[in-house]
Backbone as CSV, one residue per row, in Angstrom:
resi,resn,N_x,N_y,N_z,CA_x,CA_y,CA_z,C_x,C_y,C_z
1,UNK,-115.066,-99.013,-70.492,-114.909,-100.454,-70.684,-114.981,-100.776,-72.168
2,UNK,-113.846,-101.482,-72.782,-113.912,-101.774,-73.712,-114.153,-103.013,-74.352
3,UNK,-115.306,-103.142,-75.745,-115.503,-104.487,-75.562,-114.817,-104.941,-76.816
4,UNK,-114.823,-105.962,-77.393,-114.142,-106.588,-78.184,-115.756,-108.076,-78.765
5,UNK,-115.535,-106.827,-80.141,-116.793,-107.559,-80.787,-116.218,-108.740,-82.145
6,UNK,-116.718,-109.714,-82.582,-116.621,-110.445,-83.685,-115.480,-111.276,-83.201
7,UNK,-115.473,-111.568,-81.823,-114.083,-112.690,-81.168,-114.938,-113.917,-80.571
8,UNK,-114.969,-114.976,-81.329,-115.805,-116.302,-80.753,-114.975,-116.945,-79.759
9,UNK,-115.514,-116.989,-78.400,-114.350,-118.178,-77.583,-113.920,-118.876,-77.470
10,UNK,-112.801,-119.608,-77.940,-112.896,-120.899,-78.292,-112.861,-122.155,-77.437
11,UNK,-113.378,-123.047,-78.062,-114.537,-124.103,-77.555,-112.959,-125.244,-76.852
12,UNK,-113.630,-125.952,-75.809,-112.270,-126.721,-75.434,-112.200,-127.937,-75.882
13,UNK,-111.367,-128.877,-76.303,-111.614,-130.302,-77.606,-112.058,-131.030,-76.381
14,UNK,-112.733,-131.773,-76.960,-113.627,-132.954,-76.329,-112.844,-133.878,-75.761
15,UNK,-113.106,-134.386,-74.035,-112.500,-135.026,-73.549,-112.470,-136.431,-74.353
16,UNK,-110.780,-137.131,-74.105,-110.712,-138.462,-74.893,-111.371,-139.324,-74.175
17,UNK,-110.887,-140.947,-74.439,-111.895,-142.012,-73.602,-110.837,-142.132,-72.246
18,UNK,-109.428,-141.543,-72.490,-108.712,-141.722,-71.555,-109.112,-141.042,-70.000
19,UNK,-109.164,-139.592,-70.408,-109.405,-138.747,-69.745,-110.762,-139.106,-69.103
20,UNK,-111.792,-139.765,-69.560,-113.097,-140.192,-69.188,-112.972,-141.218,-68.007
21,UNK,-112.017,-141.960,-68.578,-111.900,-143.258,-67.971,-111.270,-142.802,-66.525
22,UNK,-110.125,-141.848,-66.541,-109.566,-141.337,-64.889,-110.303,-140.599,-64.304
23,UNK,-111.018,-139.572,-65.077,-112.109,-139.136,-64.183,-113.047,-139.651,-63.167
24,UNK,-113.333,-140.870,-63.724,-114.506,-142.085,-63.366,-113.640,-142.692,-62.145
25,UNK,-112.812,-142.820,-62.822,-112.024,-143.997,-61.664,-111.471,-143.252,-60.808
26,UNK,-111.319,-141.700,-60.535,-110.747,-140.942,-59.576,-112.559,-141.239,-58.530
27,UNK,-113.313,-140.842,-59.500,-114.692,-140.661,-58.417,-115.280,-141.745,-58.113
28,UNK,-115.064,-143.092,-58.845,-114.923,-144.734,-57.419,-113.720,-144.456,-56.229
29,UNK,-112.848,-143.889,-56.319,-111.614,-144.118,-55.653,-112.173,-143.468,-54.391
30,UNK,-113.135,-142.381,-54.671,-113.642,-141.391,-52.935,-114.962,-142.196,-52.702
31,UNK,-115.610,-142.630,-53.667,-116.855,-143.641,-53.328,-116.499,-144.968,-52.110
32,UNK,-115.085,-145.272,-52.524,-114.568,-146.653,-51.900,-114.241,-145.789,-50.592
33,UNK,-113.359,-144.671,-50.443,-113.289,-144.132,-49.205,-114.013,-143.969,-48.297
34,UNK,-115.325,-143.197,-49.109,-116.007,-142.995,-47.989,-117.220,-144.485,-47.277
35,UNK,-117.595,-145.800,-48.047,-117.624,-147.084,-48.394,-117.267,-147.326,-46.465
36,UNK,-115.523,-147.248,-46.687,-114.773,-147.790,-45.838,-114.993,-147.123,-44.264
37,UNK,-115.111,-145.587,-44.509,-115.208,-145.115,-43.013,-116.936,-145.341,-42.855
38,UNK,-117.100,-145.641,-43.395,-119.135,-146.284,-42.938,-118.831,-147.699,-42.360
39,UNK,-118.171,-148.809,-42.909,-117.975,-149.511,-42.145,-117.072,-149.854,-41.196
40,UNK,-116.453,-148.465,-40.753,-115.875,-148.555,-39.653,-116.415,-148.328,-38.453
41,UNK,-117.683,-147.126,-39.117,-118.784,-146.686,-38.011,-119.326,-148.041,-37.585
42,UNK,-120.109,-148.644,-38.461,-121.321,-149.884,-38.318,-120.349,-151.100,-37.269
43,UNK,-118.742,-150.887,-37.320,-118.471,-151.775,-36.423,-118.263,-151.132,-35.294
44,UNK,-118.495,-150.349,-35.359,-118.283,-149.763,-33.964,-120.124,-149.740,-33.225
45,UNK,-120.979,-149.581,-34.124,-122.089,-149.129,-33.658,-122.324,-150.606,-32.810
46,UNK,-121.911,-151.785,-33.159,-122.334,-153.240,-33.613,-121.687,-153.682,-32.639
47,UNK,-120.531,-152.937,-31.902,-119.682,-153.475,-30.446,-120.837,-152.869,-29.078
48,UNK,-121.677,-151.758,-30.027,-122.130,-150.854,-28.612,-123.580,-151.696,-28.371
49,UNK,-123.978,-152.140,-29.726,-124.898,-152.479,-29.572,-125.217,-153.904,-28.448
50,UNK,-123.590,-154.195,-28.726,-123.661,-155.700,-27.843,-123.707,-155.657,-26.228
51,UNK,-123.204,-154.663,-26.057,-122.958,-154.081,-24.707,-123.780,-153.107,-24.018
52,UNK,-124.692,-152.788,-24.984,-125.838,-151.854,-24.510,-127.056,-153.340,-24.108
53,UNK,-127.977,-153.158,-22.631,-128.668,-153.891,-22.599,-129.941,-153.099,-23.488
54,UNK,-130.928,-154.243,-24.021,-132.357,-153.892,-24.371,-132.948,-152.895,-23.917
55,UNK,-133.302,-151.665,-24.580,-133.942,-150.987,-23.829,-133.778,-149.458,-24.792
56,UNK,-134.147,-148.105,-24.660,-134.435,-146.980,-25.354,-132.679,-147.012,-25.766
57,UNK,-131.881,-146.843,-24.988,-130.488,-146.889,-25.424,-129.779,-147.690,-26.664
58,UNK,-130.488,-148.779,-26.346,-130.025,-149.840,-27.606,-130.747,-149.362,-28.855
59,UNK,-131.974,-149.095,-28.684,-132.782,-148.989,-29.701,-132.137,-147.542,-30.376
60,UNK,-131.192,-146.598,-29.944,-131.071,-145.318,-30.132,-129.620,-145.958,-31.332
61,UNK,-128.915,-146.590,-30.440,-127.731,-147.211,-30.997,-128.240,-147.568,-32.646
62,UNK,-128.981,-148.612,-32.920,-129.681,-149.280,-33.946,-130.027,-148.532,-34.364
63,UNK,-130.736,-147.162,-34.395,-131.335,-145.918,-35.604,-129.990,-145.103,-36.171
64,UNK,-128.824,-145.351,-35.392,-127.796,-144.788,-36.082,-126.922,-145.443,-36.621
65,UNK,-126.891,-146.952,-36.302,-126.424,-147.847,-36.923,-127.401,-148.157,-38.763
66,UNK,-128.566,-147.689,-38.637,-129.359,-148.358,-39.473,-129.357,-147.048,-40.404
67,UNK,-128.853,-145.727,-40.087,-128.812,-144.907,-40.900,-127.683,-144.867,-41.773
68,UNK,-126.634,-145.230,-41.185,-125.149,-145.035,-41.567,-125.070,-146.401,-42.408
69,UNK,-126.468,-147.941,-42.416,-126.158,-148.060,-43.174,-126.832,-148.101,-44.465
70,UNK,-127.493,-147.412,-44.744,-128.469,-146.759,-45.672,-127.488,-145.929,-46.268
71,UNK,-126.784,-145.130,-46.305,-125.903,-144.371,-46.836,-124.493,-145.291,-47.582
72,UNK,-123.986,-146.103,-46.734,-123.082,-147.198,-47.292,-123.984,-148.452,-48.761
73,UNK,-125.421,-148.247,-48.464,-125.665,-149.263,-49.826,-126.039,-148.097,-50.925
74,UNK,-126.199,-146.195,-50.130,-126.300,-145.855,-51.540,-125.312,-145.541,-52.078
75,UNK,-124.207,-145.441,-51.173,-122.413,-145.005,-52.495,-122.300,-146.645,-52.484
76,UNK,-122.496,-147.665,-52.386,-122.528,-148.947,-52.870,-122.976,-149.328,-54.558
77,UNK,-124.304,-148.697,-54.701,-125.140,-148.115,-55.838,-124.414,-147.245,-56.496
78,UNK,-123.860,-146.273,-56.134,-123.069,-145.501,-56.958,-121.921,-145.838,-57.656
79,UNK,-120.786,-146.924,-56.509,-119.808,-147.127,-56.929,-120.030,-148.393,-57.924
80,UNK,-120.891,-149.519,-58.309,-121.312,-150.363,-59.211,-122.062,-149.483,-60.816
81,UNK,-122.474,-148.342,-60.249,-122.390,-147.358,-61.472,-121.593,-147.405,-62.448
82,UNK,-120.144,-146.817,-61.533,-118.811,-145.829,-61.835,-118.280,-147.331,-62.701
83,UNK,-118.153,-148.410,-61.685,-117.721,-149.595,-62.717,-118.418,-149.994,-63.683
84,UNK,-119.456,-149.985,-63.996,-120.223,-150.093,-65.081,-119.627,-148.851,-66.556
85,UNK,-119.671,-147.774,-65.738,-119.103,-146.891,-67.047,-117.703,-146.914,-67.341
86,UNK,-117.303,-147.308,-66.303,-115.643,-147.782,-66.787,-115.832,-148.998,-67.604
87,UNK,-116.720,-149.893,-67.306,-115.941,-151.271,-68.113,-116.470,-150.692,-69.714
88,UNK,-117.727,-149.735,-69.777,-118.163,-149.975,-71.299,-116.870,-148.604,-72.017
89,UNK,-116.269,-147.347,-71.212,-115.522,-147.383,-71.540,-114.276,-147.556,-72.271
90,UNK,-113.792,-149.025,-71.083,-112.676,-150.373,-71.410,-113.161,-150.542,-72.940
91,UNK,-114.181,-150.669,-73.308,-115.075,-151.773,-74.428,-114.520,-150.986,-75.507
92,UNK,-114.997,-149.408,-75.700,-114.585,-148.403,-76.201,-113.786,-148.307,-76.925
93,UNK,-112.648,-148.126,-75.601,-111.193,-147.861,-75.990,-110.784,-149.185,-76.780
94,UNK,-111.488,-150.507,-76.397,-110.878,-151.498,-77.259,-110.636,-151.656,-78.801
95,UNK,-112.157,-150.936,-78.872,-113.007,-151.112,-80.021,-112.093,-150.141,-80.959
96,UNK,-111.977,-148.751,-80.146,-111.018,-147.934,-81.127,-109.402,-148.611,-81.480
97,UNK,-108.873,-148.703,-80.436,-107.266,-149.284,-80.698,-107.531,-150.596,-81.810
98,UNK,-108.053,-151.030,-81.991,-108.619,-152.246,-82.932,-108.591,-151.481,-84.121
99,UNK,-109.829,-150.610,-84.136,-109.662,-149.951,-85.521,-108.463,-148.674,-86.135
100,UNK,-107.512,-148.313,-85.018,-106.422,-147.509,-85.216,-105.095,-148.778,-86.010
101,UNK,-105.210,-149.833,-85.336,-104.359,-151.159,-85.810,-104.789,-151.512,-87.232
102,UNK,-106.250,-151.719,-87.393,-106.762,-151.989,-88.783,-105.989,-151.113,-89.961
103,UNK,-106.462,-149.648,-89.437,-105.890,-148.668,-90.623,-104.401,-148.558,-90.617
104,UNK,-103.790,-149.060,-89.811,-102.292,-148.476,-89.977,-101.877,-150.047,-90.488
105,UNK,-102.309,-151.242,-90.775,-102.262,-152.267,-91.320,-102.731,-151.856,-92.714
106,UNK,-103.602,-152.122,-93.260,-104.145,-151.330,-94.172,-103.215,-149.938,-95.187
107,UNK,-102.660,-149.305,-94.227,-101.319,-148.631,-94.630,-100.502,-149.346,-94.958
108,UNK,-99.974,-150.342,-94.366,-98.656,-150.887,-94.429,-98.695,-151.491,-95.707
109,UNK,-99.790,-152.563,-95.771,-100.305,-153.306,-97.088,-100.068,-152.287,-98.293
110,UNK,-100.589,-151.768,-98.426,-100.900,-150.698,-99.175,-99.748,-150.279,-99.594
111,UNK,-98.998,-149.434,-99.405,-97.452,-149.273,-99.673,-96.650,-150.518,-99.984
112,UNK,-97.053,-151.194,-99.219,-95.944,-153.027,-99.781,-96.176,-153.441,-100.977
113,UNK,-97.328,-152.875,-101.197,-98.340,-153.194,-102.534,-97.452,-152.332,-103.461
114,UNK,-97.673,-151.176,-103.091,-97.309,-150.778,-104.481,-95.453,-150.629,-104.633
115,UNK,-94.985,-150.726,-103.659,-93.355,-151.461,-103.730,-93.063,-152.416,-104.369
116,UNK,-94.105,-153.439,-104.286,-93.749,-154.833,-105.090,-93.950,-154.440,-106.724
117,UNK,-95.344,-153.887,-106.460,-95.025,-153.309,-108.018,-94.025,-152.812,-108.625
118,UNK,-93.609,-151.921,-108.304,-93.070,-151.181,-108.597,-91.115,-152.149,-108.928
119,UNK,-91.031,-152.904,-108.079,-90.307,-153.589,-107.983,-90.154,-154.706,-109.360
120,UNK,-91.497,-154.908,-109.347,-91.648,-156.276,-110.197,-91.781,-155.534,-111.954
121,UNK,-91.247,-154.512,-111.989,-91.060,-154.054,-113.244,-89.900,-153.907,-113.640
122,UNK,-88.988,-153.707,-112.792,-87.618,-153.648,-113.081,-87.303,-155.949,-113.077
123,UNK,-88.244,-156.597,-112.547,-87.754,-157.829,-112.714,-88.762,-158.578,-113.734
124,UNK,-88.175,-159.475,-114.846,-88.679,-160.097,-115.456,-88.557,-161.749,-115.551
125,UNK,-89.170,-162.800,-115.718,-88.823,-163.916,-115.337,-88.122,-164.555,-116.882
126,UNK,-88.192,-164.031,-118.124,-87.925,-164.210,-119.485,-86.175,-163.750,-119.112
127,UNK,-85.744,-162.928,-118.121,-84.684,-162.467,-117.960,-83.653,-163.518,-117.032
128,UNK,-84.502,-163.557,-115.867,-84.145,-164.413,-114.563,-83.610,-166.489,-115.512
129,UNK,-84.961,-166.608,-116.761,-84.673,-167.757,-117.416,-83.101,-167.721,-118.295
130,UNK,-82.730,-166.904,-118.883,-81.981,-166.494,-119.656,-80.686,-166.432,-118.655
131,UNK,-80.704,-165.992,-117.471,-79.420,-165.726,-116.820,-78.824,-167.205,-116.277
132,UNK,-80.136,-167.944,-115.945,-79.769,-169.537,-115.347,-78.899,-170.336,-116.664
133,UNK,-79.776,-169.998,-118.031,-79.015,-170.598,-118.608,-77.682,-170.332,-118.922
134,UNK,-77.548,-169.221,-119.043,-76.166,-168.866,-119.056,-74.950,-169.290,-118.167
135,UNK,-75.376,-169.134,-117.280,-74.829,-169.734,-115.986,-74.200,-170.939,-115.937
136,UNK,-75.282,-171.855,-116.681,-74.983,-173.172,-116.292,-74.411,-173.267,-117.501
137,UNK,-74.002,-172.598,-119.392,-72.778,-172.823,-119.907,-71.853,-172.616,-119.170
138,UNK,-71.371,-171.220,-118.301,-70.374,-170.878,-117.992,-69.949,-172.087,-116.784
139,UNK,-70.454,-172.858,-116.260,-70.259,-173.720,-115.245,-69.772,-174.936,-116.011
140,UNK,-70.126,-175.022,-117.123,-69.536,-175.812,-118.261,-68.562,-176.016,-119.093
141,UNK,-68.199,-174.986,-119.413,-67.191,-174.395,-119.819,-66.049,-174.218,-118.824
142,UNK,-66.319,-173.926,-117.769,-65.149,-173.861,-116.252,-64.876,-175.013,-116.492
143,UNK,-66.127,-176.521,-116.103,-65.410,-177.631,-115.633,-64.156,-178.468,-116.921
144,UNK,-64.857,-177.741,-118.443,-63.669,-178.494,-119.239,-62.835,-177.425,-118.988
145,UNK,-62.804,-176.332,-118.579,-61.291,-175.905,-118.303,-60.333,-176.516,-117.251
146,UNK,-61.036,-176.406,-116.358,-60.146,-177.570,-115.238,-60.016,-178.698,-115.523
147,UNK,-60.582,-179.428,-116.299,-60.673,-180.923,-116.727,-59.287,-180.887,-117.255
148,UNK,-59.035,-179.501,-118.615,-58.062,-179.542,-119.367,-56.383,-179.277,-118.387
149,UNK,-56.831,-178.707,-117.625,-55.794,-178.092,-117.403,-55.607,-179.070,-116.280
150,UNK,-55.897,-180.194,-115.626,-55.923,-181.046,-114.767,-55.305,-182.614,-115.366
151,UNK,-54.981,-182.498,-116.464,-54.513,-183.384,-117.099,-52.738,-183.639,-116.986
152,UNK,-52.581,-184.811,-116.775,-51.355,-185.224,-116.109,-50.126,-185.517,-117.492
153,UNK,-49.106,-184.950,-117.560,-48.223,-184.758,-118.837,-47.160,-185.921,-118.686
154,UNK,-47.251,-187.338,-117.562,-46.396,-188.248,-117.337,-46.982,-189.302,-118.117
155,UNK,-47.946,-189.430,-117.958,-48.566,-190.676,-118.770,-48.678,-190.540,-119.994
156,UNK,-48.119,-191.391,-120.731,-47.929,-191.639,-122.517,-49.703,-192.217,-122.587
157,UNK,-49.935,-191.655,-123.656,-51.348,-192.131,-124.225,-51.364,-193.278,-124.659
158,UNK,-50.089,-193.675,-125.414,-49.829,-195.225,-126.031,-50.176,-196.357,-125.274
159,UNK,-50.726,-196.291,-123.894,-50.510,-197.702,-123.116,-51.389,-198.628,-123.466
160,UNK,-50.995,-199.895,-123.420,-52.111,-200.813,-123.240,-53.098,-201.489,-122.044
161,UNK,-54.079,-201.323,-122.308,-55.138,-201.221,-121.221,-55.090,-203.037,-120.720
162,UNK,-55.013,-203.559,-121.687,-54.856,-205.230,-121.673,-53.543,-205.447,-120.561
163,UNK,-52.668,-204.745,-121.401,-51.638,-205.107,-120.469,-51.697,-204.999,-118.799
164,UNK,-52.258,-203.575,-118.939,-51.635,-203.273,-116.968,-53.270,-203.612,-116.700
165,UNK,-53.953,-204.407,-117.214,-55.197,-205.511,-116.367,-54.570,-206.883,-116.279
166,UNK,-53.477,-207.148,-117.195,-52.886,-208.652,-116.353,-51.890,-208.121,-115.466
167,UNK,-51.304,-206.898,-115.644,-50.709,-206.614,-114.258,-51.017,-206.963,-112.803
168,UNK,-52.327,-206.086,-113.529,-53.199,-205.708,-111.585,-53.784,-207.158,-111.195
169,UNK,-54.039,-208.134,-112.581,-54.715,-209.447,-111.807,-53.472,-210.074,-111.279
170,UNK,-51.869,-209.850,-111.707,-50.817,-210.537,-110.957,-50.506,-209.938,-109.337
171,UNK,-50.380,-208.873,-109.922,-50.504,-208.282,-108.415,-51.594,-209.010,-107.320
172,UNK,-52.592,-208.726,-107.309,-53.971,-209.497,-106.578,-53.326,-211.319,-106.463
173,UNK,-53.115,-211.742,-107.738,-52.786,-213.287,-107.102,-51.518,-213.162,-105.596
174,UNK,-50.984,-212.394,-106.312,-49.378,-212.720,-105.534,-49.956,-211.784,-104.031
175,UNK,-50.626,-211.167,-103.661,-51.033,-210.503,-103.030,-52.397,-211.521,-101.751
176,UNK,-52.906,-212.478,-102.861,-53.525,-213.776,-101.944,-52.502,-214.854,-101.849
177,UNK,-51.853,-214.904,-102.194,-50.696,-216.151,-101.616,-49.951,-215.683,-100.435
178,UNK,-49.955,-214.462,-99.597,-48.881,-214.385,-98.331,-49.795,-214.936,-97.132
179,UNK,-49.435,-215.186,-96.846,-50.078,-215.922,-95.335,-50.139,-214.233,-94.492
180,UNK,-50.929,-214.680,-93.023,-51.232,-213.886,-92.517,-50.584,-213.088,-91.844
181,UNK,-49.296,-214.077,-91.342,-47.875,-213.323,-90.351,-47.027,-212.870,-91.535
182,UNK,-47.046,-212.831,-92.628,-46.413,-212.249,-93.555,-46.921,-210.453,-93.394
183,UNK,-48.697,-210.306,-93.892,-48.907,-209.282,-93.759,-48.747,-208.254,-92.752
184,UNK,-48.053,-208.992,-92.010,-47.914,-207.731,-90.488,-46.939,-207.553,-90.578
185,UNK,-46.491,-206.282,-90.307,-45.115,-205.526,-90.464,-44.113,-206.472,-89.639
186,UNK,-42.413,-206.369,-90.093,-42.066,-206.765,-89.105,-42.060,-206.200,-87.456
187,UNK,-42.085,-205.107,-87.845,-42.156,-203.822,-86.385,-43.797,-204.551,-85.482
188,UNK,-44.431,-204.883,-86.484,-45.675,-205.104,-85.414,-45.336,-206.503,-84.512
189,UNK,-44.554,-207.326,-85.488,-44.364,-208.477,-84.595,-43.697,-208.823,-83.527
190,UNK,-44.534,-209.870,-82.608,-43.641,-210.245,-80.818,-42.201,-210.251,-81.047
191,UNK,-41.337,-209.642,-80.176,-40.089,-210.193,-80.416,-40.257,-211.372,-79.705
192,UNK,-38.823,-211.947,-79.964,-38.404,-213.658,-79.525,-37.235,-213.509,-78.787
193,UNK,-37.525,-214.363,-78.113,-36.760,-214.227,-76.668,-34.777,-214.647,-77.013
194,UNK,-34.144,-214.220,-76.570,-32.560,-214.272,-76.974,-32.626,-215.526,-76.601
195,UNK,-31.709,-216.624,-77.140,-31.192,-217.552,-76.424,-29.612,-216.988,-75.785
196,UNK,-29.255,-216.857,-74.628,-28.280,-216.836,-73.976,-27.617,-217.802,-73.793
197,UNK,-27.652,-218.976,-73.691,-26.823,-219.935,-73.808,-25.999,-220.374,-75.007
198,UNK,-26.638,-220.264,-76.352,-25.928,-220.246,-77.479,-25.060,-219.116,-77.646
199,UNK,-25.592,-218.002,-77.323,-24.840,-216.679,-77.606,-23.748,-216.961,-76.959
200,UNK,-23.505,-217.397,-75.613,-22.763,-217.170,-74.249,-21.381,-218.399,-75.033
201,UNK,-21.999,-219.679,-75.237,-21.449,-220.953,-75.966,-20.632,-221.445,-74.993
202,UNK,-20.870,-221.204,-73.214,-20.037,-222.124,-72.239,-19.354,-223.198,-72.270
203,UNK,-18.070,-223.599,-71.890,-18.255,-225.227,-71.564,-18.396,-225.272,-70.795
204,UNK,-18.740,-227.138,-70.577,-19.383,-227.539,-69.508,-18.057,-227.955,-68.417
205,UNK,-18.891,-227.943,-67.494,-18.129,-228.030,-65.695,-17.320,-229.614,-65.634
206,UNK,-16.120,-229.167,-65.527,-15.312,-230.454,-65.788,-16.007,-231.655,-64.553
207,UNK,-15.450,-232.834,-64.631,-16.199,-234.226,-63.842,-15.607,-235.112,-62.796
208,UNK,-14.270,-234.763,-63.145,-13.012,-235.985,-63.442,-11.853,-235.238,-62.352
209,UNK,-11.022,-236.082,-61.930,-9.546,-235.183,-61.327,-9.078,-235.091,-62.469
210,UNK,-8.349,-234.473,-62.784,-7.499,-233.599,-63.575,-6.130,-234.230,-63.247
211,UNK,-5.671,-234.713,-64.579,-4.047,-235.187,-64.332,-3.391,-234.011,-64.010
212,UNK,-2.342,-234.048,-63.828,-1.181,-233.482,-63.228,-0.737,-233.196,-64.608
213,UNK,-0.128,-231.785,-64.959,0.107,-230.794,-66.073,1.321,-231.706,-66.592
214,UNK,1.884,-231.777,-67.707,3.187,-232.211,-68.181,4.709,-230.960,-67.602
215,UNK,5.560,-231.660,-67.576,6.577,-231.296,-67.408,6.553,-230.279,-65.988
216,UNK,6.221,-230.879,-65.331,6.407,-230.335,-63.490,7.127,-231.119,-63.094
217,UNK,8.254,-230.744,-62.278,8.939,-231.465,-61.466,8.224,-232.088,-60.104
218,UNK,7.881,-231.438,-59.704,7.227,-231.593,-58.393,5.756,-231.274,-58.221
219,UNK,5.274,-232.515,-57.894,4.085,-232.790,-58.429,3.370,-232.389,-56.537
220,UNK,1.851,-231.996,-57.086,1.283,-231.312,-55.812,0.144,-231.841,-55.933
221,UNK,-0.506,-231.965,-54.545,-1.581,-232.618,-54.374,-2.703,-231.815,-54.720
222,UNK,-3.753,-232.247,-55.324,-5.180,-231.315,-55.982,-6.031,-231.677,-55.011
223,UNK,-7.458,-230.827,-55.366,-7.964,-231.470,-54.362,-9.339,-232.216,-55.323
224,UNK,-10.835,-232.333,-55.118,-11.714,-233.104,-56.016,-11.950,-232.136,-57.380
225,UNK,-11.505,-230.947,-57.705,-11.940,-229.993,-58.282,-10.510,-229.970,-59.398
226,UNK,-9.516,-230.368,-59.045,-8.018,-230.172,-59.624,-7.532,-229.249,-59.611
227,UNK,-7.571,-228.694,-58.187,-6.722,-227.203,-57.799,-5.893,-227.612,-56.974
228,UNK,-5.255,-226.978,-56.628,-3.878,-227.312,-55.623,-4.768,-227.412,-54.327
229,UNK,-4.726,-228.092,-53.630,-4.435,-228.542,-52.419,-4.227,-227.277,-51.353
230,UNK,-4.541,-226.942,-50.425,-4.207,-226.032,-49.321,-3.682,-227.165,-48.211
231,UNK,-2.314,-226.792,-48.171,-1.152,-227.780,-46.827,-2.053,-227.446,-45.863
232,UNK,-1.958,-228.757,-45.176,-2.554,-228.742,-43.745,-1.252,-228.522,-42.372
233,UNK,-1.643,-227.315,-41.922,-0.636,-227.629,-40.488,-0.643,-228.773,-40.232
234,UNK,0.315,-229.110,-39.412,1.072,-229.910,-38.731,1.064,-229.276,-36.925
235,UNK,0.181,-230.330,-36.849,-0.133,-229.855,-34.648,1.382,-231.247,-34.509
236,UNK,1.850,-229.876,-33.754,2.719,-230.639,-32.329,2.680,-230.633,-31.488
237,UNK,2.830,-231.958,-30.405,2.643,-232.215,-29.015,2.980,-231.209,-27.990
């Protein structure tokens, strides 16, 4: 048999709070089980008991009812344990994730920190002043360029300013003298109704018999209108 000297065993890492915490809560989980089949007994003991009359029988019922439940308040005791070490646990694990958040905050800061620095050396505000002003020549300089180049080559410089102000006050008079049906287009205005009778220029419906035309030999009877006459038959007997 061979042994193997100067080899230490190595040790197993220490359970986390996680691993603590399922352990615990695996061994409430059989506490509650077994909890449950005790009071399945006690209702059963508790039907016999009702139906058993007074007497050594009943009383036998009740020592096994009264044992089974002596055993249900001590995993009762146990399982208010198991929650007890779970909640301080809970407390634990809080307490750590709190301080894992702190330091990795603390990180973050920390690096932002020295970014800004690092940042704020390449920027100067003596620089940032200097560029605004510049800016705002060159924004100056643009607008008399467009100013210049926006200038209209029809208008003579020579005009008189006197003059085209008695213009514009003639304009404005002659402009309050139109009445109101003046200012409306003609297109906007009602049309007016045709006279048809002038257009048409009828004469009027004669009144009178009507002489007999010149130069007819044989003159014909009219009737109230001065049309010929329609002959009347002649009835024979």
């Amino acid at each position: 048999m061979k042994r193997v000297f100067g080899v230490k065993k190595q040790k197993d890492p220490p359970p986390t709070i996680q691993d603590a915490t399922d352990r615990i809560n695996k061994r409430g989980d059989n506490v509650d089980d077994k909890i449950k089949k005790l009071d399945a007994e006690l209702s059963r003991y508790r039907e016999q008991i009702k139906k058993t009359r007074p007497g050594p029988a009943q009383e036998a019922v009740k020592a096994r009812a009264m044992r089974i439940l002596k055993q249900k308040r001590m995993y009762e005791g146990q399982r208010d344990m198991l929650y007890n070490q779970t909640f301080n646990l809970d407390q634990v694990a809080f307490a750590s994730e709190g301080i894992k958040d702190a330091q990795q905050t603390m990180t973050a800061l920390k690096s932002a920190n020295k970014e800004l620095k690092g940042m704020m050396k390449t920027v100067k505000i003596q620089d940032i002043d200097a560029m605004q002003d510049e800016m705002m020549d060159l924004m100056d300089v643009s607008n008399e360029i467009q100013e210049s180049l926006g200038r209209s080559y029809n208008v003579p410089d020579d005009i008189d300013e006197e003059e085209l102000m008695g213009e514009l006050e003639g304009l404005e008079a002659d402009m309050g003298m139109e009445t109101e049906s003046d200012s409306v287009p003609s297109y906007l205005q009602p049309d007016k109704e045709p006279d048809t009778e002038a257009e048409l220029n009828l004469p009027s419906a004669p009144t009178g018999h009507a002489g007999a035309p010149p130069n007819r030999n044989n003159a014909q009877v009219e009737d109230e209108l001065g049309l010929p006459a329609v002959p009347r038959a002649s009835i024979r007997g």
